[in-house]
Backbone atoms as SQL, in Angstrom:
CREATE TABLE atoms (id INTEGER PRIMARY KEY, chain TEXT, resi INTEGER, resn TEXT, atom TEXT, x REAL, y REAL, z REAL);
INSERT INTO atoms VALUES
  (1, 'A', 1, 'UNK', 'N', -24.894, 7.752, 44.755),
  (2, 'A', 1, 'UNK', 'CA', -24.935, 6.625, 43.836),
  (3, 'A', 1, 'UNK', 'C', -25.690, 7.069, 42.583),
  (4, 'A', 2, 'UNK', 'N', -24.777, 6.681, 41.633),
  (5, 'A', 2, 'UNK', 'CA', -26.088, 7.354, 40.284),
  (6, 'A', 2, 'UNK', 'C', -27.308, 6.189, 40.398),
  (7, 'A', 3, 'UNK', 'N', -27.862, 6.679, 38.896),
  (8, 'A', 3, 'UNK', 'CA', -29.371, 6.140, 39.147),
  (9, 'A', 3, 'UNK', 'C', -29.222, 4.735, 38.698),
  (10, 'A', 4, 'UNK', 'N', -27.906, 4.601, 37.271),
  (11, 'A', 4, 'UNK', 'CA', -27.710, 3.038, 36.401),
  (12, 'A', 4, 'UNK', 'C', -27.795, 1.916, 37.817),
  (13, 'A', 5, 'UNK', 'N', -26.737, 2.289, 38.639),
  (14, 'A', 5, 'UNK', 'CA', -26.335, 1.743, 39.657),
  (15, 'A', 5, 'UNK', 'C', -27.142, 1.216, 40.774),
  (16, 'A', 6, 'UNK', 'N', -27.847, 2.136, 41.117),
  (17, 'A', 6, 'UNK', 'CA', -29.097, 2.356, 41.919),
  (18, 'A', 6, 'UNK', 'C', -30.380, 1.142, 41.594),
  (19, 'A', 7, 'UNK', 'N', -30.569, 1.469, 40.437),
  (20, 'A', 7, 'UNK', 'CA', -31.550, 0.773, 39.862),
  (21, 'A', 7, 'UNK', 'C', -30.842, -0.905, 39.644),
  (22, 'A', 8, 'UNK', 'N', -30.096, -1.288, 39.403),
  (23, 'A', 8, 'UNK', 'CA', -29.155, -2.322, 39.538),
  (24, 'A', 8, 'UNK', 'C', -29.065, -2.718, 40.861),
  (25, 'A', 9, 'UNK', 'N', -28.830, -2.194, 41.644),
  (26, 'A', 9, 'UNK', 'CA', -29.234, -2.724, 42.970),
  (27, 'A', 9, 'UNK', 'C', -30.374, -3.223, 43.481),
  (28, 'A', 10, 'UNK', 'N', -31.572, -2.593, 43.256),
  (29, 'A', 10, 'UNK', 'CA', -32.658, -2.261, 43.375),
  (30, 'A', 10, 'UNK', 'C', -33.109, -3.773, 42.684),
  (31, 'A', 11, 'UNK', 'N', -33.178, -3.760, 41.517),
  (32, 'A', 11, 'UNK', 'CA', -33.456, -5.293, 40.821),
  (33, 'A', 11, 'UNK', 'C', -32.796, -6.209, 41.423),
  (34, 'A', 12, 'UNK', 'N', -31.205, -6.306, 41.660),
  (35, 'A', 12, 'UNK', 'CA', -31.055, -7.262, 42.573),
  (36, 'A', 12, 'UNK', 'C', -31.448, -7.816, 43.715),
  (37, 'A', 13, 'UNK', 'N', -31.912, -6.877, 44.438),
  (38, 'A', 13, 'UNK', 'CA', -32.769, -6.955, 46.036),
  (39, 'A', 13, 'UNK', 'C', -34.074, -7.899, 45.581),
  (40, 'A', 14, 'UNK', 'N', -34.824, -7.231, 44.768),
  (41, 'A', 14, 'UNK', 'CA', -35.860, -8.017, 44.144),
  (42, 'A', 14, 'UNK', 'C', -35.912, -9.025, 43.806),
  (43, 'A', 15, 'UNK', 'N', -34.948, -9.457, 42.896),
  (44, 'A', 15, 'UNK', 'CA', -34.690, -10.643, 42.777),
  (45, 'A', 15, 'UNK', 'C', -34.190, -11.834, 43.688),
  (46, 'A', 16, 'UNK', 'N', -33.634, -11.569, 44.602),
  (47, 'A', 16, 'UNK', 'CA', -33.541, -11.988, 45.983),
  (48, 'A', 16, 'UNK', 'C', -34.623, -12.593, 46.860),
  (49, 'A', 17, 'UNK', 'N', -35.714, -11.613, 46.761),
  (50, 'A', 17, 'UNK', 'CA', -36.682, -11.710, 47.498),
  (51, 'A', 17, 'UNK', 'C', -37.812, -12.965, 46.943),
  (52, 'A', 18, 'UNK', 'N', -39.217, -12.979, 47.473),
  (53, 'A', 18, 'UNK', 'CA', -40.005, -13.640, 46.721),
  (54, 'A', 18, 'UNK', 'C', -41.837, -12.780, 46.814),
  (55, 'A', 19, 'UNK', 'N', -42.584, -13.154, 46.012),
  (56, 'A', 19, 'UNK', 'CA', -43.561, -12.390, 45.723),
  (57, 'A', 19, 'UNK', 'C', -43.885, -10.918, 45.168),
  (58, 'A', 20, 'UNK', 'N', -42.978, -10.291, 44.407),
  (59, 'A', 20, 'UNK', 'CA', -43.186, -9.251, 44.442),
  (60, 'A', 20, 'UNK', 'C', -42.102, -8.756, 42.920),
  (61, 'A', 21, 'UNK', 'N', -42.442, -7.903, 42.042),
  (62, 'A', 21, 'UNK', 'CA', -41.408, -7.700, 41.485),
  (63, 'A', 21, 'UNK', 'C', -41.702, -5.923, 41.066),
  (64, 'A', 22, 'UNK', 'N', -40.728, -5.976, 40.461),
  (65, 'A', 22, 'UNK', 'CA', -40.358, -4.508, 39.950),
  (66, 'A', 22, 'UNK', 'C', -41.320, -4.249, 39.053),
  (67, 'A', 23, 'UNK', 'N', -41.857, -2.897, 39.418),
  (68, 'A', 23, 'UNK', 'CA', -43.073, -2.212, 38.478),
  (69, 'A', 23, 'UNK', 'C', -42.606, -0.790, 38.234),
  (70, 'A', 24, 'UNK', 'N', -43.161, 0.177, 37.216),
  (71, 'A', 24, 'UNK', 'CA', -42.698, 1.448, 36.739),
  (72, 'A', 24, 'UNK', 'C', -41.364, 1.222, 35.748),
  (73, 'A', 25, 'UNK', 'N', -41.349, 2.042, 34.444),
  (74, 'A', 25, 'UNK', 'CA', -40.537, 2.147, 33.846),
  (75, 'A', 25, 'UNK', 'C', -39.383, 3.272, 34.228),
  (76, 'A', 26, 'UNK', 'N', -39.582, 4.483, 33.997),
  (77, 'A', 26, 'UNK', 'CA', -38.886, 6.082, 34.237),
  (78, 'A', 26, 'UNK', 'C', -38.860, 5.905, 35.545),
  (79, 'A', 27, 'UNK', 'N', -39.480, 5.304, 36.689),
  (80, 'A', 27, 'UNK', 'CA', -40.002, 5.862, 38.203),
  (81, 'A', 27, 'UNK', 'C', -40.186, 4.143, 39.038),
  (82, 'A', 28, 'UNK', 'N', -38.732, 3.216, 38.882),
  (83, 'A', 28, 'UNK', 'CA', -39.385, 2.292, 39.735),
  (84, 'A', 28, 'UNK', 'C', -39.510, 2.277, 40.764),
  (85, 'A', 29, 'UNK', 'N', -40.525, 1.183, 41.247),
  (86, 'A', 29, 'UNK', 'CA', -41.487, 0.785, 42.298),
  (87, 'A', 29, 'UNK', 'C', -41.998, -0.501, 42.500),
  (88, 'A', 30, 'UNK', 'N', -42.215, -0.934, 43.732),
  (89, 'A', 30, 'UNK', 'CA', -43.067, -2.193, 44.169),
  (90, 'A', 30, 'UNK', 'C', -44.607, -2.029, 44.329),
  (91, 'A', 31, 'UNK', 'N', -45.181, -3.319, 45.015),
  (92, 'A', 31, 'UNK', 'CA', -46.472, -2.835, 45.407),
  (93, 'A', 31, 'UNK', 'C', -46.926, -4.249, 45.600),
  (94, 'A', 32, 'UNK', 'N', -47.897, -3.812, 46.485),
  (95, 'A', 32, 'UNK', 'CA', -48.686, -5.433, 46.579),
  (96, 'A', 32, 'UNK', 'C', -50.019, -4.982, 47.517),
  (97, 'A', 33, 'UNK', 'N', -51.234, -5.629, 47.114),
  (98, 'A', 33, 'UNK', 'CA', -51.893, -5.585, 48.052),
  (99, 'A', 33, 'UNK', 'C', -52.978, -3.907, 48.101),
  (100, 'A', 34, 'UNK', 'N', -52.297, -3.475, 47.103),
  (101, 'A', 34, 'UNK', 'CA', -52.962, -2.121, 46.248),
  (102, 'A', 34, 'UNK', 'C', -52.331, -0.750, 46.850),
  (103, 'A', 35, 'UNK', 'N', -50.938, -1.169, 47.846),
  (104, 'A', 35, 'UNK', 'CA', -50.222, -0.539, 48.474),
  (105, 'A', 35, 'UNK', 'C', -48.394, -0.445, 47.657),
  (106, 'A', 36, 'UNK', 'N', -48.062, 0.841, 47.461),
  (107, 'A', 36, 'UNK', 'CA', -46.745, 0.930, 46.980),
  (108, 'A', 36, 'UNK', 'C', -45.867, 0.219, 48.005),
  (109, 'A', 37, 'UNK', 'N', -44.956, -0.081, 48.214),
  (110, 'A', 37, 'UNK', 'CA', -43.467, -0.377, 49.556),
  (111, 'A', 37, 'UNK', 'C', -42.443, 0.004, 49.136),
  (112, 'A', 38, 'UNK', 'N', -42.327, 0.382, 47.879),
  (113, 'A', 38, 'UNK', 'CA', -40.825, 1.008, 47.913),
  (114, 'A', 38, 'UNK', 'C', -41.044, 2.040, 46.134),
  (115, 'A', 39, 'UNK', 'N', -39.638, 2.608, 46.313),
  (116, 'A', 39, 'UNK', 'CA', -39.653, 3.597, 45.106),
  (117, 'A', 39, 'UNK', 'C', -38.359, 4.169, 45.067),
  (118, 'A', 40, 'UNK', 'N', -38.116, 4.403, 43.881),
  (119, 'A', 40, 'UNK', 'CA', -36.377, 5.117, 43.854),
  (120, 'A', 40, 'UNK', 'C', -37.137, 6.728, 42.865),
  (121, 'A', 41, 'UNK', 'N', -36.769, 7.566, 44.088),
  (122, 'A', 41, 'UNK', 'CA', -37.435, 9.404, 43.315),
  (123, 'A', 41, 'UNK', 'C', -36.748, 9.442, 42.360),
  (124, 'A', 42, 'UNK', 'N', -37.126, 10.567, 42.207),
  (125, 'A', 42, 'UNK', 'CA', -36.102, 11.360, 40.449),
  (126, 'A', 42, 'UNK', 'C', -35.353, 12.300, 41.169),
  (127, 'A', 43, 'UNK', 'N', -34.372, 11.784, 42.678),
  (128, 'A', 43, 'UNK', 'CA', -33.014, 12.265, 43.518),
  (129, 'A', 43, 'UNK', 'C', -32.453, 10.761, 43.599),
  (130, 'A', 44, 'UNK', 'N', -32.527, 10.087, 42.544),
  (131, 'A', 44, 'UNK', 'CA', -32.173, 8.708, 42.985),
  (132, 'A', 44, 'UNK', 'C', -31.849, 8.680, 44.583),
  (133, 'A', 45, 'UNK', 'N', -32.845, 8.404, 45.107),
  (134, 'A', 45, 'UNK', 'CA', -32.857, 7.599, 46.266),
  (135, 'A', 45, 'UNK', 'C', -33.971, 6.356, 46.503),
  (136, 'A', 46, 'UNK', 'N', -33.418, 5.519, 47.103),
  (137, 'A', 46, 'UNK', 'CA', -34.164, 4.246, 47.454),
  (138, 'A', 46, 'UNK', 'C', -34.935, 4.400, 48.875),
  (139, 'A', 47, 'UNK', 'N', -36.589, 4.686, 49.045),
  (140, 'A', 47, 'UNK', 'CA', -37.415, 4.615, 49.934),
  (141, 'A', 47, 'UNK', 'C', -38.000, 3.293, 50.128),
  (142, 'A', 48, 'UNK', 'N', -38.513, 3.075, 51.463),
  (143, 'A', 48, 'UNK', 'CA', -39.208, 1.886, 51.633),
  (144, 'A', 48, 'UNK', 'C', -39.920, 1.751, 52.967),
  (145, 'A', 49, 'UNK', 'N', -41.123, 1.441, 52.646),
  (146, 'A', 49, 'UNK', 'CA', -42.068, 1.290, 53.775),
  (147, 'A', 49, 'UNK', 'C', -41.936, 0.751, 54.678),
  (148, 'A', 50, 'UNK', 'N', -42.104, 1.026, 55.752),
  (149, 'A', 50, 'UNK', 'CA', -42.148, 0.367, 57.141),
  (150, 'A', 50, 'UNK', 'C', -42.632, 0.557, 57.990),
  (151, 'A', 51, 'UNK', 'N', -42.701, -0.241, 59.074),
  (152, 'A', 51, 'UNK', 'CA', -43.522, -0.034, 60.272),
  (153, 'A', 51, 'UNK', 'C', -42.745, 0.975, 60.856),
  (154, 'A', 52, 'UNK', 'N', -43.204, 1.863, 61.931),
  (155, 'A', 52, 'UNK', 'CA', -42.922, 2.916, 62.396),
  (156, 'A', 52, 'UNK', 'C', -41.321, 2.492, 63.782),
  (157, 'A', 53, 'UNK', 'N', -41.558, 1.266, 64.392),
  (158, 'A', 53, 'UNK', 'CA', -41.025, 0.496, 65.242),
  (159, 'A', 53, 'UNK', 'C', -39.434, 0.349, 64.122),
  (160, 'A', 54, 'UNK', 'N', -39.760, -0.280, 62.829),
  (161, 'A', 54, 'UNK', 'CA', -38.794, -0.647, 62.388),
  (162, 'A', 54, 'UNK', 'C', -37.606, 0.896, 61.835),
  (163, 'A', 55, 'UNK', 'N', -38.721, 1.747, 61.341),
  (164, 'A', 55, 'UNK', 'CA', -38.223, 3.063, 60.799),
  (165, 'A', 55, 'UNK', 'C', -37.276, 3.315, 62.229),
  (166, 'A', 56, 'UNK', 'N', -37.767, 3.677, 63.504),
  (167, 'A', 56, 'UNK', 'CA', -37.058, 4.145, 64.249),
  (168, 'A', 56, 'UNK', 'C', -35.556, 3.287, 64.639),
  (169, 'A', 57, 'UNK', 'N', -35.956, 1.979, 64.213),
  (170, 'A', 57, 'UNK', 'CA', -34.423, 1.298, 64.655),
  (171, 'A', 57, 'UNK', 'C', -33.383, 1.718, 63.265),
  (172, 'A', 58, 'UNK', 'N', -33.717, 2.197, 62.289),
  (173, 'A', 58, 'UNK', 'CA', -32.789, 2.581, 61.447),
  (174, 'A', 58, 'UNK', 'C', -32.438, 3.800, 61.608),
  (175, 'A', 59, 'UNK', 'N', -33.288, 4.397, 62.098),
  (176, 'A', 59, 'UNK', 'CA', -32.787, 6.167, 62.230),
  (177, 'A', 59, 'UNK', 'C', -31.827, 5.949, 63.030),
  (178, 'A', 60, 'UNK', 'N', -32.171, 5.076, 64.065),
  (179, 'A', 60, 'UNK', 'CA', -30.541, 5.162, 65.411),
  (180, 'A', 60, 'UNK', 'C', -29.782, 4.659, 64.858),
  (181, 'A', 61, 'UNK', 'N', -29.812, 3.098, 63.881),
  (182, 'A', 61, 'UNK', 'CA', -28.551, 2.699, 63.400),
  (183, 'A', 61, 'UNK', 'C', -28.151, 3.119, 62.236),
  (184, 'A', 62, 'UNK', 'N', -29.167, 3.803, 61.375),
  (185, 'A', 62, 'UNK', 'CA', -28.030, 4.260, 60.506),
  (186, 'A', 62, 'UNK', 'C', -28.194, 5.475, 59.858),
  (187, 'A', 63, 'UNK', 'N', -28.967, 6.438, 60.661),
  (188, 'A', 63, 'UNK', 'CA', -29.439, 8.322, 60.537),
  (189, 'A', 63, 'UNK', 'C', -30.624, 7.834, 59.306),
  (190, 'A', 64, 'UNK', 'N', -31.231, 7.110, 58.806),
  (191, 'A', 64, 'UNK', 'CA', -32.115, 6.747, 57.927),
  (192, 'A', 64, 'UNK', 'C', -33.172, 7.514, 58.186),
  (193, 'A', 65, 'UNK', 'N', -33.920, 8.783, 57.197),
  (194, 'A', 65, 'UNK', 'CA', -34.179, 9.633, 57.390),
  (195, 'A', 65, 'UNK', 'C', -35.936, 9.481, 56.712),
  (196, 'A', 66, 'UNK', 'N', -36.463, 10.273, 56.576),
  (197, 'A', 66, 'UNK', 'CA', -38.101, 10.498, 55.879),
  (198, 'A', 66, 'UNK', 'C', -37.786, 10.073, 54.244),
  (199, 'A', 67, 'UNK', 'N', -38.292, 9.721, 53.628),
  (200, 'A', 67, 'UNK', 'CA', -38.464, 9.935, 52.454),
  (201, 'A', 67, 'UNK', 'C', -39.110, 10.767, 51.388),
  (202, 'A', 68, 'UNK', 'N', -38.831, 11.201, 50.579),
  (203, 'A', 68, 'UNK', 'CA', -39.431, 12.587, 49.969),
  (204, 'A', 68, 'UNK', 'C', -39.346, 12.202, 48.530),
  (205, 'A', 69, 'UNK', 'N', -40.555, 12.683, 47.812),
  (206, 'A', 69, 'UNK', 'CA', -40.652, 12.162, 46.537),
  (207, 'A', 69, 'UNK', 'C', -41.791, 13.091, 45.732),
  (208, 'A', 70, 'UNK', 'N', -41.264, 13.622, 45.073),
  (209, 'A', 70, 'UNK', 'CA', -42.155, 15.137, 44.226),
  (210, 'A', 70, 'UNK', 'C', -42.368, 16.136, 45.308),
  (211, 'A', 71, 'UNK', 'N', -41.450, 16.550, 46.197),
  (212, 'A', 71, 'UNK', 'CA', -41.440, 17.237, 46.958),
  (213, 'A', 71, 'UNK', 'C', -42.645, 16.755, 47.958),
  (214, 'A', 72, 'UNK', 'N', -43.160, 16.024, 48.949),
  (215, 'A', 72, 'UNK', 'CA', -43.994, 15.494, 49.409),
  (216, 'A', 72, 'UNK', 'C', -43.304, 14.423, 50.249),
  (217, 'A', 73, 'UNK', 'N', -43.578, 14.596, 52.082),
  (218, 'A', 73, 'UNK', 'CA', -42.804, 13.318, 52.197),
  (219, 'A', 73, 'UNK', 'C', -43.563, 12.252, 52.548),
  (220, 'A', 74, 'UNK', 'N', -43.465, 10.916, 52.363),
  (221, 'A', 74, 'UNK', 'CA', -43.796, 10.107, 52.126),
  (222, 'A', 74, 'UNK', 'C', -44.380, 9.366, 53.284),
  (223, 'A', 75, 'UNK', 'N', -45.473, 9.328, 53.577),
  (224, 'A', 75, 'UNK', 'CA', -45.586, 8.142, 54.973),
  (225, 'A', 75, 'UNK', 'C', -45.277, 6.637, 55.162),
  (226, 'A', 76, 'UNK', 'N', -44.513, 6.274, 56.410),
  (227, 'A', 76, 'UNK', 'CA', -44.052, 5.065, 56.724),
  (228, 'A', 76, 'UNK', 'C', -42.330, 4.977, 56.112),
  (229, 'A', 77, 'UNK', 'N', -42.145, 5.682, 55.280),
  (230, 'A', 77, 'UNK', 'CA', -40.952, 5.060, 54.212),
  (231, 'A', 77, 'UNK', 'C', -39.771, 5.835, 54.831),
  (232, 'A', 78, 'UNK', 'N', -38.309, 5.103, 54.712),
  (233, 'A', 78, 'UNK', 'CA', -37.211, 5.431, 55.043),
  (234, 'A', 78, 'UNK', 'C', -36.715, 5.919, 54.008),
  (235, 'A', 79, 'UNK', 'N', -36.060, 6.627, 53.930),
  (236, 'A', 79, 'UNK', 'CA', -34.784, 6.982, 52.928),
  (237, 'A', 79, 'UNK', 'C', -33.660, 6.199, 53.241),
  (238, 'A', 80, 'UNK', 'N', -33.005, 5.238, 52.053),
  (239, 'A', 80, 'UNK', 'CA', -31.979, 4.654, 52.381),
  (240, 'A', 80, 'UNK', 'C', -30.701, 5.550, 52.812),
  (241, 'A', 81, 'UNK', 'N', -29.734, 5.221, 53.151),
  (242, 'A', 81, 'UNK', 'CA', -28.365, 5.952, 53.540),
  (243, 'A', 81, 'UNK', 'C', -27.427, 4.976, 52.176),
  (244, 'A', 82, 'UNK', 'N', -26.293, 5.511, 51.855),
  (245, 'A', 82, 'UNK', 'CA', -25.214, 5.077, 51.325),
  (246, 'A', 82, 'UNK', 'C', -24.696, 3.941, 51.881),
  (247, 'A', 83, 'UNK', 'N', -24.744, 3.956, 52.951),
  (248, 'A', 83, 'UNK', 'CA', -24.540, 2.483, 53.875),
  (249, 'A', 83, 'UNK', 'C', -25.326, 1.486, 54.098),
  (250, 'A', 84, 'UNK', 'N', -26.501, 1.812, 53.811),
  (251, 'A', 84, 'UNK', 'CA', -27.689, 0.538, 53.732),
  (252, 'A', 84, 'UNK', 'C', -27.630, 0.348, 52.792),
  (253, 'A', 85, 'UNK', 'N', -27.309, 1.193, 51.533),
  (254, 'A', 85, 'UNK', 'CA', -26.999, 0.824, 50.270),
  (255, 'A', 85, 'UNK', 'C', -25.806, -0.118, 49.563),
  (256, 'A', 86, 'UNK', 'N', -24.982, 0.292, 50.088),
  (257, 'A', 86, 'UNK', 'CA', -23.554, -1.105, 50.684),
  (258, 'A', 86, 'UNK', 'C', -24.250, -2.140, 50.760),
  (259, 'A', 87, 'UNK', 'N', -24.928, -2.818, 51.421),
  (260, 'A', 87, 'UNK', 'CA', -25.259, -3.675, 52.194),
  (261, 'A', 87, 'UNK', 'C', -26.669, -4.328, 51.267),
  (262, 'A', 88, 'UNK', 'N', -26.271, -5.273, 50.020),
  (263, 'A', 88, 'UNK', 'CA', -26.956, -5.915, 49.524),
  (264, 'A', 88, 'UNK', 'C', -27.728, -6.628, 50.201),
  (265, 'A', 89, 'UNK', 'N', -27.957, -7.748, 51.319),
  (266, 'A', 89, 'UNK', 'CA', -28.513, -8.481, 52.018),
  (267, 'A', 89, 'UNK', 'C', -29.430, -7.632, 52.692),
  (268, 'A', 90, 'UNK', 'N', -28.865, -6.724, 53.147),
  (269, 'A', 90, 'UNK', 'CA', -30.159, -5.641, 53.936),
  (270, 'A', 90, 'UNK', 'C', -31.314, -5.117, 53.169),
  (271, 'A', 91, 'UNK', 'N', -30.741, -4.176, 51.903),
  (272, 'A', 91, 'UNK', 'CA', -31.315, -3.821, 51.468),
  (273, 'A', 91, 'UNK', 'C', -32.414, -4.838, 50.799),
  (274, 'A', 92, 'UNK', 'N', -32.604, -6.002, 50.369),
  (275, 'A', 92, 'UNK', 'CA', -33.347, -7.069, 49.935),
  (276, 'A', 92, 'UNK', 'C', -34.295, -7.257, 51.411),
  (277, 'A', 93, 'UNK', 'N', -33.627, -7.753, 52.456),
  (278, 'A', 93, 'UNK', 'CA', -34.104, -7.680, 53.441),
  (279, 'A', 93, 'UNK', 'C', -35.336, -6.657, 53.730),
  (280, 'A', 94, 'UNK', 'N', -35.045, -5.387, 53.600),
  (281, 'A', 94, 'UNK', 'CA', -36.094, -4.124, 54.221),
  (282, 'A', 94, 'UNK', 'C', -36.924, -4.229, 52.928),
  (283, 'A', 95, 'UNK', 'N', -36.939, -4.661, 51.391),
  (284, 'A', 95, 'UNK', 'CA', -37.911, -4.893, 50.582),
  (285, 'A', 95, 'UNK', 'C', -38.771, -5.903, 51.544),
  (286, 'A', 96, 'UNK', 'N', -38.438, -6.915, 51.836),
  (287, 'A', 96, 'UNK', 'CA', -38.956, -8.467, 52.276),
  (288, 'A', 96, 'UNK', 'C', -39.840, -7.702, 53.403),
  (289, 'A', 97, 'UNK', 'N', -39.277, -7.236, 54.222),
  (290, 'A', 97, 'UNK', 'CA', -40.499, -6.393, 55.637),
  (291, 'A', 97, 'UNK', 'C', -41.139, -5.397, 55.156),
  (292, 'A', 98, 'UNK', 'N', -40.885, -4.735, 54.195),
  (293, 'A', 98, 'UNK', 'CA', -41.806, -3.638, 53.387),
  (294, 'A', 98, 'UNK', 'C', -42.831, -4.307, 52.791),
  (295, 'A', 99, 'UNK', 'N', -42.597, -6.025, 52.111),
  (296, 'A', 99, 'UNK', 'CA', -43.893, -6.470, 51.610),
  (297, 'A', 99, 'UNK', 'C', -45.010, -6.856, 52.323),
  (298, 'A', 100, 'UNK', 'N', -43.933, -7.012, 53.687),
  (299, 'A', 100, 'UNK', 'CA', -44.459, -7.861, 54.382),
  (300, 'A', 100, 'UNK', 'C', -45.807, -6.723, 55.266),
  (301, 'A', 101, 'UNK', 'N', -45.277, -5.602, 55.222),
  (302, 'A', 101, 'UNK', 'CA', -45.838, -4.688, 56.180),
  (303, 'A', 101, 'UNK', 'C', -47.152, -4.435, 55.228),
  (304, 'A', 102, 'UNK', 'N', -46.705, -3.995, 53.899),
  (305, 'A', 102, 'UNK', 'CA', -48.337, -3.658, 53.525),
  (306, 'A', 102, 'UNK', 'C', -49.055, -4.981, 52.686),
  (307, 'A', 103, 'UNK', 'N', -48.344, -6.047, 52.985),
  (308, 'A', 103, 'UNK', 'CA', -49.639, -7.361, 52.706),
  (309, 'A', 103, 'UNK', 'C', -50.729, -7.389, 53.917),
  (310, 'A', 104, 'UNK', 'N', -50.000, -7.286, 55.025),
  (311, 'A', 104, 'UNK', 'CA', -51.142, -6.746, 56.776),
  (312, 'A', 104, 'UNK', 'C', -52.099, -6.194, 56.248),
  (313, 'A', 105, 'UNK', 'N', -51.752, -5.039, 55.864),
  (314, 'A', 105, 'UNK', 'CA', -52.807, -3.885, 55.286),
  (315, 'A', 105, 'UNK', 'C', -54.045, -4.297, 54.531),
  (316, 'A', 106, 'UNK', 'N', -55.291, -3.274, 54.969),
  (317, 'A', 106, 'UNK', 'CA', -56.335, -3.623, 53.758),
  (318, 'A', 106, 'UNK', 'C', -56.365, -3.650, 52.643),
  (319, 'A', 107, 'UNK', 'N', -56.843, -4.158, 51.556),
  (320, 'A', 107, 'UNK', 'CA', -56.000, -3.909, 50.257),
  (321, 'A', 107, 'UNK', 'C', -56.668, -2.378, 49.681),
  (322, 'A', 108, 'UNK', 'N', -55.582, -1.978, 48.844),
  (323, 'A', 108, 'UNK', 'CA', -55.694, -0.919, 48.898),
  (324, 'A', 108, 'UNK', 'C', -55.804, -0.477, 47.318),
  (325, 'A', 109, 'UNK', 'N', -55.706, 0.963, 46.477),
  (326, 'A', 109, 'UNK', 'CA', -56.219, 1.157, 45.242),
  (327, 'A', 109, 'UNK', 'C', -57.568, 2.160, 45.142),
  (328, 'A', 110, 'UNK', 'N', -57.732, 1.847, 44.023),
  (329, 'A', 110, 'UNK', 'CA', -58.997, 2.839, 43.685),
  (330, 'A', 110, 'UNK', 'C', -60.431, 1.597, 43.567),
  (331, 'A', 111, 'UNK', 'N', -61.537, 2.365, 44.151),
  (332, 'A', 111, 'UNK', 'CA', -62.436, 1.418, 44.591),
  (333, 'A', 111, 'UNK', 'C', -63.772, 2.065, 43.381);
């Protein structure tokens, strides 16, 4: 998927959702809670945080793999597939449990 496209998706999911919106210009991203949940690299791909429980039910259903971003891979976060990418409702969806996962969290940032 190119990146126009990508990123078009990406805002749509967002917009879908509630609490949370699109941050980064060149490099978007979410965040809440002083914690990132999602990010599209400079391989246009769409990552997103999750619980470890949830990561593994996507790897079986849909090979949803590590995420990698400046060569570094990413903890908690999936790499979307082309097929989760299809799938507007989902993809909004795994934002919505990505916010949801690091609002749990302590808040996070520079102290």
């Amino acid at each position: 998927m190119d990146r126009k496209t990508l990123i078009t998706l990406f805002e749509q999911a967002i917009d879908a959702s509630e609490g949370f919106e699109r941050k980064g210009k060149a490099n978007p991203y979410t965040s809440a809670n002083g914690h990132m949940f999602s990010q599209i690299n400079k391989d246009d791909q769409l990552g997103i945080r999750l619980p470890k429980d949830r990561q593994k039910d996507l790897l079986t259903q849909f090979g949803a793999g590590p995420f990698k971003s400046y060569g570094a891979t990413m903890r908690d976060y999936v790499c979307l597939t082309d097929e989760m990418l299809a799938d507007a409702p989902l993809v909004a969806s795994l934002l919505a449990e990505g916010f949801a996962f690091v609002s749990a969290m302590p808040p996070g940032g520079k102290k």
